[in-house]
C-alpha positions in Angstrom: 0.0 -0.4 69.0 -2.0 -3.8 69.1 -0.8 -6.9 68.1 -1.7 -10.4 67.4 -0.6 -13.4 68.8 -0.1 -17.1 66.6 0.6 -19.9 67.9 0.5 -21.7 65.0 -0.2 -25.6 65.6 -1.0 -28.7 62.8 -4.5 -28.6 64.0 -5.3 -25.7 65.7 -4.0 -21.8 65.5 -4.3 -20.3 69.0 -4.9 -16.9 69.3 -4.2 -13.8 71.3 -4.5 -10.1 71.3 -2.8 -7.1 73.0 -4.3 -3.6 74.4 -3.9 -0.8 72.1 -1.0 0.2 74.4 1.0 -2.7 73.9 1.2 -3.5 77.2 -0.9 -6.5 77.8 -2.0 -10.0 75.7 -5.4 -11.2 76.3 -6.3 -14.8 74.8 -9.3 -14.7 72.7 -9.8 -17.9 70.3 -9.1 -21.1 68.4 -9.0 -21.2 64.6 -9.4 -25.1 64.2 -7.4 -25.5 60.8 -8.9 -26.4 57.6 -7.7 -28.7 55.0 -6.2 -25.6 52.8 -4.3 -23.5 55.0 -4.8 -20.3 52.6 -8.6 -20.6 54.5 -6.6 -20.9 57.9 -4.7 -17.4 56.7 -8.4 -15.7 55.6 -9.5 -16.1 59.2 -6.3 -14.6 60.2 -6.8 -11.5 57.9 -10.5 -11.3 59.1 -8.8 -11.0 63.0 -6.5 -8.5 61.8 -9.1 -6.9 60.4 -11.6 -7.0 63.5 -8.9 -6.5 65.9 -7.3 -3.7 64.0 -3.9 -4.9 64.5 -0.5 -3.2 63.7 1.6 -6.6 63.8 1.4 -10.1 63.8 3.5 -12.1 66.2 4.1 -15.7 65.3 5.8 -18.1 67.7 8.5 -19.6 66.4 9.1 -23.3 67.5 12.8 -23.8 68.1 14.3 -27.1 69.6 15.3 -26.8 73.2 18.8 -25.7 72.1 17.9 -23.2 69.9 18.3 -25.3 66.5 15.5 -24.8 63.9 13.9 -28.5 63.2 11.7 -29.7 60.8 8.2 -27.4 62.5 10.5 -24.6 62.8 10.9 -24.9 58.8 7.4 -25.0 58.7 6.8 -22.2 60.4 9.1 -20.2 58.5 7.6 -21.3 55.4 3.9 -20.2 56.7 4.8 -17.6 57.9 6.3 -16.4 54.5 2.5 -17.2 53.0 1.1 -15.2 55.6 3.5 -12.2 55.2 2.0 -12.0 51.6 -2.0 -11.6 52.2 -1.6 -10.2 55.4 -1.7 -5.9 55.2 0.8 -5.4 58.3 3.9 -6.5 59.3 4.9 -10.2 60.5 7.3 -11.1 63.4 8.4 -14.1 64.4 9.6 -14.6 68.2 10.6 -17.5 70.0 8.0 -20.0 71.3 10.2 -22.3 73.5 8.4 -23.6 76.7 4.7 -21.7 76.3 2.8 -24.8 76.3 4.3 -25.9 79.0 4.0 -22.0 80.9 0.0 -22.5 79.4 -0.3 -25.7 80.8 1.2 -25.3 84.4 -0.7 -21.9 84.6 -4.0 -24.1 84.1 -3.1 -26.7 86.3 -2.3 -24.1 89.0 -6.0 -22.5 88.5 -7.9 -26.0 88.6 -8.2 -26.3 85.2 -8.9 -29.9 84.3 -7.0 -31.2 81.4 -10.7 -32.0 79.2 -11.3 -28.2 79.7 -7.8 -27.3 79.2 -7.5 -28.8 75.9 -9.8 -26.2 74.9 -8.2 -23.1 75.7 -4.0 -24.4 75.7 -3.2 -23.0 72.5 -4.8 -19.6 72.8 -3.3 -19.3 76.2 -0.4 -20.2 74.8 -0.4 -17.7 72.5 -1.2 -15.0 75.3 2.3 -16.3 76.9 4.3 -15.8 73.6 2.3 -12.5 72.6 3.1 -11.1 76.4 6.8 -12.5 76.0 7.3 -10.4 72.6 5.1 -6.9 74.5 7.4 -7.1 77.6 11.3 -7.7 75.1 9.9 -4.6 73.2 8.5 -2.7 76.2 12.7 -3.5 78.0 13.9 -2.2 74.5 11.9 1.0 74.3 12.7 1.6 77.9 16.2 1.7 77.3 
């Protein structure tokens, strides 16, 4: 089973990919948004597409105490859009602290912020992608 990774940003979409097993998220790219988000969700159809993906996993930006703000609404409301030109299945799961995990991974390697400004969000979406492959791989071990 692969899936795709969103991290779904207001001017960028990072994006990541699992193994066919399921077992591991890879980042791959950054879908720098357009002015109409339905050209945004094309390129995201094209990657399902290329990728041959079974599910789409979007992170879901909850406040630090688990309340859904105003981006969380958002979210929710693009990821409803995308549910209905996408041809698999959409999942949300919860984004809290992957920037920052993205960001502190980078700093640890010796990335410097320039460079790392242009690989955060899909590493981003690596950490949320892996996040969701390891909660379902606990569940399915159970």
């Amino acid at each position: 089973m692969r899936a795709l990774g969103l991290d779904l940003g207001t001017k960028r979409i990072g994006v990541a990919v699992s193994d066919s097993e399921g077992l591991l998220a890879t980042p791959i790219e950054v879908i720098l948004r357009q002015k109409d988000t339905r050209q945004d969700h094309l390129a995201v159809v094209e990657l399902v597409k290329e990728w041959e993906v079974n599910i789409v996993v979007v992170g879901m930006p909850y406040s630090l105490d688990g309340q859904e703000g105003p981006m969380a609404q958002k979210t929710f409301e693009e990821v409803k859009s995308l549910s209905d030109i996408l041809p698999v299945p959409v999942e949300t799961y919860d984004e809290r602290l992957t920037t920052v995990t993205a960001e502190r991974s980078l700093r640890e390697q010796g990335v410097s912020s320039k460079e790392g400004r242009k690989v955060i969000d899909q590493l981003a979406a690596a950490v949320l992608l892996q996040a969701w492959l390891d909660k379902r791989q606990t569940l399915e071990d159970r």
